[in-house]
GUMAR-302946 format. One record per residue (C-alpha): x, z, y. Coordinates in steps of 0.2 Angstrom, whole numbers, padded with zeros to 4 digits, always signed. Layout:
BEGIN
XZY ...
This chain:
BEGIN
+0179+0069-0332 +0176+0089-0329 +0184+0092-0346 +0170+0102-0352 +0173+0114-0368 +0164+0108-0383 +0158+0121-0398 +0159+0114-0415 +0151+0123-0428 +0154+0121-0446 +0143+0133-0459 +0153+0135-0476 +0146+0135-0492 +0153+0130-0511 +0165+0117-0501 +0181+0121-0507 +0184+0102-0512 +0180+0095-0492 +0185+0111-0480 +0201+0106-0477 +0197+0085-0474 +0182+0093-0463 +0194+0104-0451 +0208+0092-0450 +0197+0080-0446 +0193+0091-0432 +0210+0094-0429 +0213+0079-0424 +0201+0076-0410 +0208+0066-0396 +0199+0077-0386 +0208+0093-0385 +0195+0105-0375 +0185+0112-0391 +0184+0128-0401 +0178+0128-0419 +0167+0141-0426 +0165+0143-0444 +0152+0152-0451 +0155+0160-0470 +0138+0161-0477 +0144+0173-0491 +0153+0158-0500 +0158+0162-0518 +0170+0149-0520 +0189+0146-0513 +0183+0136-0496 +0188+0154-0484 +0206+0154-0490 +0207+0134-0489 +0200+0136-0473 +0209+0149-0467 +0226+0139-0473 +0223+0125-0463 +0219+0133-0447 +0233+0147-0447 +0241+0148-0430 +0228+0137-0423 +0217+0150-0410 +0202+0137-0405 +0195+0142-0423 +0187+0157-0427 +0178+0163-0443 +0163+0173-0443 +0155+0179-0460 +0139+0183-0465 +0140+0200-0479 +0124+0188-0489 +0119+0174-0491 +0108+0168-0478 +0108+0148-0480 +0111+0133-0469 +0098+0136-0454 +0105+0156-0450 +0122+0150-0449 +0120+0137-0439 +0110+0151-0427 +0125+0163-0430 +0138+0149-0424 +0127+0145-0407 +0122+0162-0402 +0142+0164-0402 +0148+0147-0395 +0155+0150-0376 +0157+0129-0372 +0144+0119-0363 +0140+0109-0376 +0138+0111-0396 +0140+0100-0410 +0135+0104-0429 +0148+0097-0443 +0141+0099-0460 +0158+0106-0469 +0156+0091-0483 +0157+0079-0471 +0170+0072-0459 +0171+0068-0438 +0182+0051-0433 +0196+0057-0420 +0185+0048-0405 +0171+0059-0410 +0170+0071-0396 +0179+0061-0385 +0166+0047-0384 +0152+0061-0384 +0158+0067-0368 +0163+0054-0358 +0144+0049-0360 +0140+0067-0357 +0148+0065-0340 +0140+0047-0336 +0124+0057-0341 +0124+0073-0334 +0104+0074-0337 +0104+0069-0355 +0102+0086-0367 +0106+0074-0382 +0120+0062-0384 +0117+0054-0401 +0133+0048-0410 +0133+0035-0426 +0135+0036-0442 +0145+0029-0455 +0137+0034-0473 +0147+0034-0491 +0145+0027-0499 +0138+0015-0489 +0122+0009-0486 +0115-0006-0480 +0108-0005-0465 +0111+0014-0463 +0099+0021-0451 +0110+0034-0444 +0121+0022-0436 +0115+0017-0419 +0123-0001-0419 +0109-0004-0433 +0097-0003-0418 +0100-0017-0406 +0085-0011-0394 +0091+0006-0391 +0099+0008-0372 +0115+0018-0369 +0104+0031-0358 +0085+0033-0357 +0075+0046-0348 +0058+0041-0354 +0051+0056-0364 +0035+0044-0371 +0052+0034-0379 +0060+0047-0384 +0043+0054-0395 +0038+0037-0400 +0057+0036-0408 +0059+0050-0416 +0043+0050-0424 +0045+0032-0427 +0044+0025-0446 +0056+0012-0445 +0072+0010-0432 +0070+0029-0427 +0082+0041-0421 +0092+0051-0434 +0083+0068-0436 +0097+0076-0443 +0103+0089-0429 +0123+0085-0434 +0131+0070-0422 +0122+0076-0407 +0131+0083-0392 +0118+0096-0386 +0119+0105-0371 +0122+0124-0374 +0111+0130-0358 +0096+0118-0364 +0097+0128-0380 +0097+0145-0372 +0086+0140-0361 +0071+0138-0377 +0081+0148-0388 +0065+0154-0397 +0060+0135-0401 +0078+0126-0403 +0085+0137-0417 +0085+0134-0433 +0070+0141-0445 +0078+0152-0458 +0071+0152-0477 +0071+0135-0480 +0077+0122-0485 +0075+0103-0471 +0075+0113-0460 +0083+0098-0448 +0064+0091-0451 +0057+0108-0445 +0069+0108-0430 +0064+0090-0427 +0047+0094-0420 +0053+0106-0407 +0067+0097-0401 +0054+0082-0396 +0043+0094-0388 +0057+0097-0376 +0071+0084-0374 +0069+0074-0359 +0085+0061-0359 +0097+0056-0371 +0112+0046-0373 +0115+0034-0385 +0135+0031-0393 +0139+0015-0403 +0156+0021-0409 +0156+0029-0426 +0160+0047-0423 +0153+0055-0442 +0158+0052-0458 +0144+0058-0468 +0148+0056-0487 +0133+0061-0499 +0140+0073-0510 +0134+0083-0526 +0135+0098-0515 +0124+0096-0501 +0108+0100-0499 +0098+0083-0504 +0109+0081-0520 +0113+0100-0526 +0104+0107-0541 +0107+0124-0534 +0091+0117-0522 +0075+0114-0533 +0062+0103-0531 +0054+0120-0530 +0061+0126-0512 +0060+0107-0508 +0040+0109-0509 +0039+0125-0505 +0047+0123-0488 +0037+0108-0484 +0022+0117-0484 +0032+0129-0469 +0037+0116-0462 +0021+0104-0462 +0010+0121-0457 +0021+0125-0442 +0020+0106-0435 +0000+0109-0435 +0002+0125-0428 +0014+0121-0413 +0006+0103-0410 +0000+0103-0391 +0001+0089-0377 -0004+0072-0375 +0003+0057-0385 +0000+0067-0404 -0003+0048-0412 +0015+0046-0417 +0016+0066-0421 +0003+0065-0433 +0008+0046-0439 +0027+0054-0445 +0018+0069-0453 +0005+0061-0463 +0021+0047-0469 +0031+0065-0472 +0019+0073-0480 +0014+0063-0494 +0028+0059-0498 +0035+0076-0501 +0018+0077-0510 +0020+0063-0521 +0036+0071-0527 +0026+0088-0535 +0031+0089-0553 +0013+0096-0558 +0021+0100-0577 +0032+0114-0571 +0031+0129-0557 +0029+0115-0545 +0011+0117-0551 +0006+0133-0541 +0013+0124-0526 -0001+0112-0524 -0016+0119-0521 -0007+0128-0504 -0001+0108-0502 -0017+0103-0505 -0025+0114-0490 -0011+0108-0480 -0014+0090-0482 -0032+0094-0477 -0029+0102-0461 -0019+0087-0456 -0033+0076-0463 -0045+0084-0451 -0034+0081-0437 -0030+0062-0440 -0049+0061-0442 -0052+0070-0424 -0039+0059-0419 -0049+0043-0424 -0033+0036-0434 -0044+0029-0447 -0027+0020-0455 -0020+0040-0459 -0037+0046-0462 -0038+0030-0477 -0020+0035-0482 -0023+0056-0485 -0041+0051-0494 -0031+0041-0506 -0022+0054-0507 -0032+0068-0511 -0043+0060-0523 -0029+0053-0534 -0023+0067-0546 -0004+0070-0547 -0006+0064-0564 -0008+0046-0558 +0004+0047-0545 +0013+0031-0548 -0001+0023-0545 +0000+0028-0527 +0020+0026-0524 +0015+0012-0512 +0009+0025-0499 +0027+0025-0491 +0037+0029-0476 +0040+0006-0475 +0020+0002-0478 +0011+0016-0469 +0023+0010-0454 +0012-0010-0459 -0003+0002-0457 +0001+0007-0444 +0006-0011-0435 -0009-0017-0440 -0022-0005-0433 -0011-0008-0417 -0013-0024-0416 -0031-0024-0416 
């Protein structure tokens, strides 16, 4: 093993009741070549002094600050524009790593030289049955694959995919440099590991595949899929970014499973448009949104998404119960089906 230095990166915001099980949970790596770089995103609570108690005397940490708020995605950029190792990692602050985590990361790193993703599992809490982030839940997936059709058909796939959130991967640093413009995170919204999603499969080539449990993601009332402080609001409102820029950006051969993920995504997210509040303006801009990726599937001749956005579009929110069976599970049925005819 060439010992190769590994940047964590932790954004902080309102965790002043997890920082200090976060950082001395890095601390105790059995890997010892890493630095830490926190990101203040103009927190208002206590996590900077916790933080900064823990890591006193310790100089693989350093603490950078934004003077606003700027949210998840721009200080995750901030973090990797200053990381110096060959390889990051992204830690969310209200979760946790096991003391193998970067260990077991690397040494497949270095049996992989080529892979640009090592993908770690998952242990949820509270726990979930059959948790899709850990990788021992997905008996077909090799240790190493170097098969870029796999890779898409994977990611984008509606049951037994890969994670999509970017943190437990072990990403090579000059791979991000390399398409800087494309593998940062979109700033403004919220999801943006969805957003980041698209581009990563657009250039990834090889990854690596951990069955130790390196993360400990508990599901807190702070992050962002359980906090309040995140509406429904900016939910939708960044779907319809998110959604527009995956049209946008789509090139290449083999868009079937692109399109398959963003139809399941995006009427789900639609489904979920509370037309009895300010949600309400949101949906004629979904609307047009869903249309374009309407015309696409039916360019496409993918007559099982074409059937699933008509249903759709012609429902009216109001009735939206009636078309809760238009899911991730059952489009993927659809979508097996049509395949096997």
């Amino acid at each position: 093993m060439s010992n190769p230095l590994v940047s964590i990166i932790v954004p902080i915001y309102n965790v002043e009741k997890y920082i200090e099980r976060c950082i001395e949970s890095v601390k105790a790596q059995t890997y010892a070549n890493w630095e830490c770089i926190c990101i203040d995103d103009c927190t208002p609570d206590d996590s900077v002094r916790l933080l900064e108690t823990v890591i006193i005397g310790d100089g693989r940490f350093k603490v950078l600050h934004h003077v606003i708020n700027r949210g998840l995605s721009a200080a995750r950029n901030t973090g990797t524009k200053a990381a110096k190792g060959e390889y990051v990692y992204y830690l969310d602050s209200d979760d946790e790593l096991t003391p193998i985590c970067i260990e077991s990361l690397v040494s497949l790193a270095e049996k992989y030289p080529q892979a640009e993703i090592i993908q770690g599992s998952t242990h949820s809490l509270p726990e979930e049955n059959g948790d899709w982030r850990d990788i021992n839940n997905k008996v077909d997936y090799p240790e190493y694959i170097m098969d870029k059709d796999w890779i898409m058909r994977h990611f984008y796939a509606l049951d037994n995919f890969i994670p999509v959130n970017a943190w437990n991967k072990l990403i090579k640093r000059d791979w991000v440099e390399l398409y800087r413009d494309k593998l940062l995170f979109k700033e403004g919204i919220i999801h943006e590991d969805e957003r980041w999603l698209f581009d990563v499969v657009d250039y990834v080539s090889a990854m690596a595949f951990s069955r130790n449990i390196t993360y400990m993601h508990y599901q807190t009332d702070g992050s962002i899929m359980t906090s309040k402080a995140h509406s429904n609001y900016k939910s939708v409102s960044s779907m319809i970014v998110i959604l527009n820029d995956a049209l946008f950006y789509m090139k290449g051969p083999n868009q079937d499973y692109k399109l398959v993920y963003l139809v399941a995504l995006a009427v789900s997210r639609y489904l979920d448009i509370n037309p009895n509040t300010k949600e309400k303006t949101l949906i004629k801009p979904y609307r047009k949104c869903l249309r374009k990726i309407f015309y696409k599937v039916l360019c496409n001749r993918q007559w099982y998404l074409v059937w699933t956005l008509l249903i759709t579009l012609l429902c009216p929110l109001s009735l939206r119960k009636g078309v809760r069976y238009i899911n991730r599970n059952n489009i993927s049925n659809l979508v097996r089906y049509q395949e096997h005819f």
